[in-house]
C-alpha positions in Angstrom: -108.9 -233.3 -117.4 -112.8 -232.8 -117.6 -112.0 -229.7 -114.9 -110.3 -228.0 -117.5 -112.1 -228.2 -120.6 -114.5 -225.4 -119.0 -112.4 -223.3 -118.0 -111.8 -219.9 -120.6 -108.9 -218.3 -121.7 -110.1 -215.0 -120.5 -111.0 -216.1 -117.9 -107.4 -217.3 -116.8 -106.2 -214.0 -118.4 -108.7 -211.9 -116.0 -107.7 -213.5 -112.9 -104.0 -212.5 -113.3 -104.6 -209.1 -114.2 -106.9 -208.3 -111.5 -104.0 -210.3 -109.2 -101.5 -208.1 -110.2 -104.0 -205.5 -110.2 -105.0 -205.8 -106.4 -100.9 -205.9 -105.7 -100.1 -202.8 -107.2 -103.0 -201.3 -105.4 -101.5 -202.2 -102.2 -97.9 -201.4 -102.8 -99.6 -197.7 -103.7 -101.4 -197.3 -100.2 -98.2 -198.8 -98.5 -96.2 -196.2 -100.6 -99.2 -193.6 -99.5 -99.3 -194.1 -96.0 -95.5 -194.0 -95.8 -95.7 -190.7 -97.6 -98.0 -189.5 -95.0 -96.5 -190.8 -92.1 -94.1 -188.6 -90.1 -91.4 -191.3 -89.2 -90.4 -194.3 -91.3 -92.7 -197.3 -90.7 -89.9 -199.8 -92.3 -87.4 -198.5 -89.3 -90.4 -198.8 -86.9 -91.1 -202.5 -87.8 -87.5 -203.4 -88.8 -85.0 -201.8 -86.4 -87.4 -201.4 -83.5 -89.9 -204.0 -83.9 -92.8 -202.0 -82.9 -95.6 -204.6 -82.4 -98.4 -201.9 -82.3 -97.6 -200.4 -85.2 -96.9 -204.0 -87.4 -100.4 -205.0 -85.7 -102.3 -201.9 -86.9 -100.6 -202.0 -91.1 -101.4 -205.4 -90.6 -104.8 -205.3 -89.8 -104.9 -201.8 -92.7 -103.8 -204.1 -95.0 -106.2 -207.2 -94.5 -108.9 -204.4 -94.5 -107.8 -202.8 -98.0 -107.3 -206.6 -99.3 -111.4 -207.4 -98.8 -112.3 -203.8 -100.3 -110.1 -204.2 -103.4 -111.2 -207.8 -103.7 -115.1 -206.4 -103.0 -114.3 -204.3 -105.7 -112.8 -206.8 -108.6 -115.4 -209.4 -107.9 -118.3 -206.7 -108.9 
């Protein structure tokens, strides 16, 4: 219990804003980039299981998850 008795409401409060914060941030740039595409990424990765493409939004979104984390934690 000792953990605990440091710990700051606001704190708690802070960290699930700025989780639900990073989440609609990258439901936007998934939104964006299917916007910009000019075929449907959920048909390439569902119906025709494009491994390049899942590989490369992947790797896009491990890539926007350290900026927006870079970017809450300043």
């Amino acid at each position: 219990m000792a953990a605990f008795e440091n710990l700051v409401f606001a704190e708690i409060v802070g960290t699930i804003f700025y989780t639900f914060f990073g989440l609609v941030l990258l439901l936007a740039c998934w939104w964006l980039i299917e916007a910009v595409t000019p075929f449907s990424l959920r048909r390439e990765l569902e119906e025709d299981q494009n491994m390049a493409i899942a590989v490369v939004m992947g790797s896009m979104f491990l890539a926007l998850a350290i900026i927006i984390a870079a970017v809450i934690q300043t």
